[in-house]
C-alpha positions as a Markdown table, in Angstrom:
| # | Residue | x | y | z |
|---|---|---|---|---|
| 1 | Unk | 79.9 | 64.1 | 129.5 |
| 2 | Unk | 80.0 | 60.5 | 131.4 |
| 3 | Unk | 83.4 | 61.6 | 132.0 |
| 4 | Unk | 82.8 | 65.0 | 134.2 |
| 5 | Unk | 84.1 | 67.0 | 131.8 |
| 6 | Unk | 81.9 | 70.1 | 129.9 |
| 7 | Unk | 82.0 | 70.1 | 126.2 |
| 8 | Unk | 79.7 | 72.5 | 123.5 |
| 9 | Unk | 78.5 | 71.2 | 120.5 |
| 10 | Unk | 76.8 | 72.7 | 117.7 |
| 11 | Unk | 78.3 | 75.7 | 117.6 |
| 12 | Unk | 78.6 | 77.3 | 114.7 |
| 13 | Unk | 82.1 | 78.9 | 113.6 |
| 14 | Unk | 83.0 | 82.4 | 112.1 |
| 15 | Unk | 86.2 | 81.2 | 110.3 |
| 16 | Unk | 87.8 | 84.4 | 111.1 |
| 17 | Unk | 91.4 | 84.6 | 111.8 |
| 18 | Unk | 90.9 | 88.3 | 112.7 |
| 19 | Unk | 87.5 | 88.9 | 115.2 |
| 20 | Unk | 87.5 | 84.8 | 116.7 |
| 21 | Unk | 90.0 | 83.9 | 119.5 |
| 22 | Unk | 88.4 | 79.6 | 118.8 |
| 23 | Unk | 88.9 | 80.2 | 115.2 |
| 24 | Unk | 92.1 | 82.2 | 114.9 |
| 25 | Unk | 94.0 | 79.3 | 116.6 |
| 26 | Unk | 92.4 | 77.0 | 114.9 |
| 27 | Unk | 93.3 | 79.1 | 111.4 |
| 28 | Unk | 96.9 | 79.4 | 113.1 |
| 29 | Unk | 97.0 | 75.6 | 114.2 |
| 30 | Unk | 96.7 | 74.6 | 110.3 |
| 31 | Unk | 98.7 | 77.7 | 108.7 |
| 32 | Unk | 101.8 | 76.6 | 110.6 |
| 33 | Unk | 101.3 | 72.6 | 109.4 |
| 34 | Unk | 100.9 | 73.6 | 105.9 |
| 35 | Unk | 104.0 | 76.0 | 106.0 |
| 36 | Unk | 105.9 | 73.2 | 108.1 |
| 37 | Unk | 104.9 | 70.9 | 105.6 |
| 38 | Unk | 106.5 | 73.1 | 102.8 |
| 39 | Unk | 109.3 | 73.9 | 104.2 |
| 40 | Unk | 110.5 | 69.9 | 105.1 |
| 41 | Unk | 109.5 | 68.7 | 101.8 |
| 42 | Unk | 111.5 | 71.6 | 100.3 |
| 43 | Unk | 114.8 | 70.8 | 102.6 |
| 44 | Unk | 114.6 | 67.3 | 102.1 |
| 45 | Unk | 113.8 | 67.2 | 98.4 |
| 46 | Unk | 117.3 | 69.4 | 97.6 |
| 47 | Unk | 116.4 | 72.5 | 98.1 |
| 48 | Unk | 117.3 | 75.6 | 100.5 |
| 49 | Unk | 115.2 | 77.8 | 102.5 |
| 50 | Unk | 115.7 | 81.4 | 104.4 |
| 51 | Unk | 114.1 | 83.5 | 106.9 |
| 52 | Unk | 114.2 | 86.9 | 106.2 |
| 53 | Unk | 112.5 | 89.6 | 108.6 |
| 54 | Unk | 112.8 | 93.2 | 107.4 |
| 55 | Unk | 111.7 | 96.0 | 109.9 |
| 56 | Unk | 111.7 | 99.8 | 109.4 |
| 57 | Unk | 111.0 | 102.9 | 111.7 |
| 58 | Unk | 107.7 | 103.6 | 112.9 |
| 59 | Unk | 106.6 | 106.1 | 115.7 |
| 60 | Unk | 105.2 | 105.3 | 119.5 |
| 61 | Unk | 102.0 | 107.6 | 118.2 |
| 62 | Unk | 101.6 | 106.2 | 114.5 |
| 63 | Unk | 98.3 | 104.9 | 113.4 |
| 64 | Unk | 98.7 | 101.0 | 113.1 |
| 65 | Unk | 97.4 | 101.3 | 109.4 |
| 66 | Unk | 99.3 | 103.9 | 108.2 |
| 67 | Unk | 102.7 | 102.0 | 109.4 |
| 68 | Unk | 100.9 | 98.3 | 107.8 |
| 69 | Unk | 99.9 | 100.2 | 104.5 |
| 70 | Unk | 103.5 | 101.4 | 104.2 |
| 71 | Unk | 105.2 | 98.7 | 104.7 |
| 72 | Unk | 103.1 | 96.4 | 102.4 |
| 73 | Unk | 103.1 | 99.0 | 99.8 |
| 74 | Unk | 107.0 | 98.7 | 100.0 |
| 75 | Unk | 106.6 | 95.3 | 99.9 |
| 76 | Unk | 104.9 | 94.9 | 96.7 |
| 77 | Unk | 106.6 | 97.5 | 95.1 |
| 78 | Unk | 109.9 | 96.2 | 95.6 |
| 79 | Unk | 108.7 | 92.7 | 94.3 |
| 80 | Unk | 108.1 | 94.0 | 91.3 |
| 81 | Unk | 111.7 | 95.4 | 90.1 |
| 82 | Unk | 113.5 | 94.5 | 87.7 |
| 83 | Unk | 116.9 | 94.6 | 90.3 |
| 84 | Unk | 114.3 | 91.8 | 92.8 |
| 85 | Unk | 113.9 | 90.1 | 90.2 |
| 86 | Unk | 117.9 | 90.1 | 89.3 |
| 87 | Unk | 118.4 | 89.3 | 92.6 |
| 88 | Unk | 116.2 | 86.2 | 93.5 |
| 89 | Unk | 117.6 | 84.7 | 89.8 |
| 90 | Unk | 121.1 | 85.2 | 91.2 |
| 91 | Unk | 120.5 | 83.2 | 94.4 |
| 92 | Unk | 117.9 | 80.5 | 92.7 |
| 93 | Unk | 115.2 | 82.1 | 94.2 |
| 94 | Unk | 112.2 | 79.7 | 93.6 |
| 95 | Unk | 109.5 | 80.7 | 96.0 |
| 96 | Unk | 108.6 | 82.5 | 98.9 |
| 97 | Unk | 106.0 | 82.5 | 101.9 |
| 98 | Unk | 105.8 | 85.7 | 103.2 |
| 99 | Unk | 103.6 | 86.4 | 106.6 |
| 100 | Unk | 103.1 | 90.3 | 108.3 |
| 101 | Unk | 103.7 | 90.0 | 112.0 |
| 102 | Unk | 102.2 | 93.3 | 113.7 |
| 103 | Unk | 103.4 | 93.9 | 117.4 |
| 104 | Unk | 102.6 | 96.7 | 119.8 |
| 105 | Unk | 104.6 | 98.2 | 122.5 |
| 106 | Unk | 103.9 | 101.3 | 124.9 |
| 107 | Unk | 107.5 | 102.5 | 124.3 |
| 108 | Unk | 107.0 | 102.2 | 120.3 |
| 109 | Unk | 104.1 | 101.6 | 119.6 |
| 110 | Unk | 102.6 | 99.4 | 116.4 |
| 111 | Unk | 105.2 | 97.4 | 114.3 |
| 112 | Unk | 104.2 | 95.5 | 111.4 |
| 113 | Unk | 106.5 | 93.8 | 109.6 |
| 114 | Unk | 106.9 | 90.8 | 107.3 |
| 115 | Unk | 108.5 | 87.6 | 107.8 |
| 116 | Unk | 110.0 | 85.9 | 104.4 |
| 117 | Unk | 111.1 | 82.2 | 103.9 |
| 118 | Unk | 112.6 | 82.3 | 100.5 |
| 119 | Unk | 112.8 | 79.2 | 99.2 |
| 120 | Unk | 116.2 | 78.7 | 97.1 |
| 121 | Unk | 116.7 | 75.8 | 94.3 |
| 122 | Unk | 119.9 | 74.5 | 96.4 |
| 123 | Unk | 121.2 | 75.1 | 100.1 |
| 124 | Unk | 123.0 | 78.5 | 100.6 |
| 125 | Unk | 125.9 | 78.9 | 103.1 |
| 126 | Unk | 127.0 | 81.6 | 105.6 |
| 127 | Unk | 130.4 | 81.9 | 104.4 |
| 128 | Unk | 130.5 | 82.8 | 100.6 |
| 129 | Unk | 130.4 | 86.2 | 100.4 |
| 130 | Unk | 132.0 | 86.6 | 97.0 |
| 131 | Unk | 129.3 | 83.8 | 95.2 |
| 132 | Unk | 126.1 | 84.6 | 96.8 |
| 133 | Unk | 125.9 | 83.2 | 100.3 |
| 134 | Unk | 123.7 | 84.1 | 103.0 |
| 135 | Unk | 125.5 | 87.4 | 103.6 |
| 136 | Unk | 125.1 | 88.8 | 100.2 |
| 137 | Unk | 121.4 | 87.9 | 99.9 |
| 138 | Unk | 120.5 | 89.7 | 102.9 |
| 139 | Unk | 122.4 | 93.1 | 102.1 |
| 140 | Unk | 120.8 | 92.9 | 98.3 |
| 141 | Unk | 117.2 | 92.6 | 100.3 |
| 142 | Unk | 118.0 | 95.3 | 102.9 |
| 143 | Unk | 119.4 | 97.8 | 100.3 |
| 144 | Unk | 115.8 | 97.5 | 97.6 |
| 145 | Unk | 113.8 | 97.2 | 101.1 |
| 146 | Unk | 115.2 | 100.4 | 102.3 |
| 147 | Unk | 115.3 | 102.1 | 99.1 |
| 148 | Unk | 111.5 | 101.2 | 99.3 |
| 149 | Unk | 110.7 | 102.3 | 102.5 |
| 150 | Unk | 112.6 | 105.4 | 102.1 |
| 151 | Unk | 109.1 | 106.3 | 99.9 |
| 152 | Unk | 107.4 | 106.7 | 102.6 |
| 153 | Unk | 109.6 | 108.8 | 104.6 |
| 154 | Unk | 110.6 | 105.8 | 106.7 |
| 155 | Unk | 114.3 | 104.5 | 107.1 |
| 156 | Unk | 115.8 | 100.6 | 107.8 |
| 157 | Unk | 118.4 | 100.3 | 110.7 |
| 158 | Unk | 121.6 | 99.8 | 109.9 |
| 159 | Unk | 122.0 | 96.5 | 111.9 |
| 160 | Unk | 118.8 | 95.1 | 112.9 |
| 161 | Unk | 116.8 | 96.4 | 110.0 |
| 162 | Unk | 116.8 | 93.1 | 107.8 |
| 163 | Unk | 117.8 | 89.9 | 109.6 |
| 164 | Unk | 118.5 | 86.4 | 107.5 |
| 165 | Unk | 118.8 | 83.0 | 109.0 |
| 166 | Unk | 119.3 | 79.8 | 107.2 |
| 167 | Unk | 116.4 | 77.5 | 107.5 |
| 168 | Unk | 117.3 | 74.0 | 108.7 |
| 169 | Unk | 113.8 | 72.9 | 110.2 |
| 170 | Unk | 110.5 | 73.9 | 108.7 |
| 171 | Unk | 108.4 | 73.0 | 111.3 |
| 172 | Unk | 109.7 | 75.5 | 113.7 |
| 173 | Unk | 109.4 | 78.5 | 111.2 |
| 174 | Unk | 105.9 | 77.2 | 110.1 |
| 175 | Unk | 104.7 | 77.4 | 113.9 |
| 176 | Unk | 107.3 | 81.2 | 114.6 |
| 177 | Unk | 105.3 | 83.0 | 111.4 |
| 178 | Unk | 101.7 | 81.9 | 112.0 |
């Protein structure tokens, strides 16, 4: 350019998010805008909203398929009970975006896992554990979540196996999950 700098144009794209470095950011770029965007509107129009991650074991020499494949199967097949269905009533449960994070490590090798906003009618707190605050939702997750897992020979840790946060800016989950 006039300017000294190099630019390319013409190029034609894939639109992969999976085989394209230029396109998966640009896929990423707009994913976490349009779950941003979903997320304010949400919390400003009334409603509450929160992050969920559930994780279960996996081995250092598993096949990162086999580990996905399980935990999506879980996934789905928990969504689809009757106590899920119970349970997302019980806490006003409208919506959810749900996203599968995989991460590799030498020590334990491949980890997917999903990541869940649930989006709730109203606000939720962390202090009403008798009524169905944030403390009550998560164990009701972990326990079908483990149940399902527990399918596939897999098991939830106690502690850090499902983790809930209260979502208070949707931007910064939008741009976290994609």
């Amino acid at each position: 350019d006039a300017d000294g700098r190099a630019t390319l144009r013409g190029l034609e794209t894939c639109g992969s998010p999976w085989a394209c470095g230029h396109c998966a950011a640009k896929i990423r770029a707009g994913r976490a805008e349009e779950i941003g965007t979903i997320l304010r509107l949400h919390l400003e129009g009334g409603g509450g909203a929160v992050f969920v991650t559930l994780t279960n074991s996996h081995t250092r020499d598993e096949r990162a398929l086999a580990a996905f494949d399980d935990g999506m199967t879980a996934w789905r097949k928990m969504v689809k009970t009757r106590r899920w269905r119970r349970l997302i009533e019980r806490h006003g449960v409208t919506g959810f975006i749900r996203v599968t994070e995989v991460t590799h490590s030498f020590a334990s090798g491949w980890h997917p896992h999903p990541h869940t906003a649930l989006l709730l009618a109203k606000p939720i707190s962390y202090g009403d554990f008798d009524g169905g605050g944030l403390e009550v939702l998560r164990c009701g997750v972990g326990e079908l979540w483990a149940f399902q897992v527990t399918q596939f020979g897999r098991t939830v840790h106690q502690y850090y196996g499902v983790t809930a946060v209260i979502i208070r800016d949707g931007e910064g989950i939008g741009n976290y999950v994609s």
